[in-house]
C-alpha positions as CSV (number, residue, x, y, z in Angstrom):
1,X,201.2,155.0,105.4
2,X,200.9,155.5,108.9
3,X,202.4,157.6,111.3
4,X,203.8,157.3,114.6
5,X,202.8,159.1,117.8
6,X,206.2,159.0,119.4
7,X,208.8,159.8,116.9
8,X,206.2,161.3,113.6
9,X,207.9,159.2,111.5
10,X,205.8,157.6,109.0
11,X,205.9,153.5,108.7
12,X,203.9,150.4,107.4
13,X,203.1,149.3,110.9
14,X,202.3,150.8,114.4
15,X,201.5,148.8,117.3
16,X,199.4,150.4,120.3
17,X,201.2,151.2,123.4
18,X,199.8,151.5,126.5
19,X,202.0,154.2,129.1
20,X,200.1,153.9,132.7
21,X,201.4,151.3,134.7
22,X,197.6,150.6,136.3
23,X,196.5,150.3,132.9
24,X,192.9,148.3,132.7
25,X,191.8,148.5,129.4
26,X,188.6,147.9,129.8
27,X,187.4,150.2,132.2
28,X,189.9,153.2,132.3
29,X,189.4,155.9,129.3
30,X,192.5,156.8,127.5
31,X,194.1,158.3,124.7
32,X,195.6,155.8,122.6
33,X,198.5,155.8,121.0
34,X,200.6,154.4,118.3
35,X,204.3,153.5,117.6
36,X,206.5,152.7,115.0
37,X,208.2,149.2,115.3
38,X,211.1,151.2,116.5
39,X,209.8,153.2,119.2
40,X,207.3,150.1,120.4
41,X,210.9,148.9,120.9
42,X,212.4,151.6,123.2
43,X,208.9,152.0,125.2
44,X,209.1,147.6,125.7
45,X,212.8,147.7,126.9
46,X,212.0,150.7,128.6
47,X,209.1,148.5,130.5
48,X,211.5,145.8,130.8
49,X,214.2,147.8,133.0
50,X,211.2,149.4,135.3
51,X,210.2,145.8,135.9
52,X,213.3,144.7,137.2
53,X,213.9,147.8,139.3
């Protein structure tokens, strides 16, 4: 079982999510952090609605 980042709840998939809008992956050190398919969810829409903005 893993466990979330977000919520704590514990889940049979997490998917990474990255938070800083300048993210580069490849150059810029950060902590990573993963999410439970719900909260991957929220953080996407959450994305989606700051994009359109």
């Amino acid at each position: 079982m893993l466990k979330c980042d977000f919520c704590g709840k514990e889940s049979d998939r997490v998917a990474r999510i990255a938070l800083d809008a300048d993210y580069d992956r490849l150059t810029v050190k950060h902590r990573q952090m993963y999410a439970c398919p719900e909260c991957s969810k929220k953080k996407d829409d959450e994305r989606k609605k700051k994009k359109k903005a």
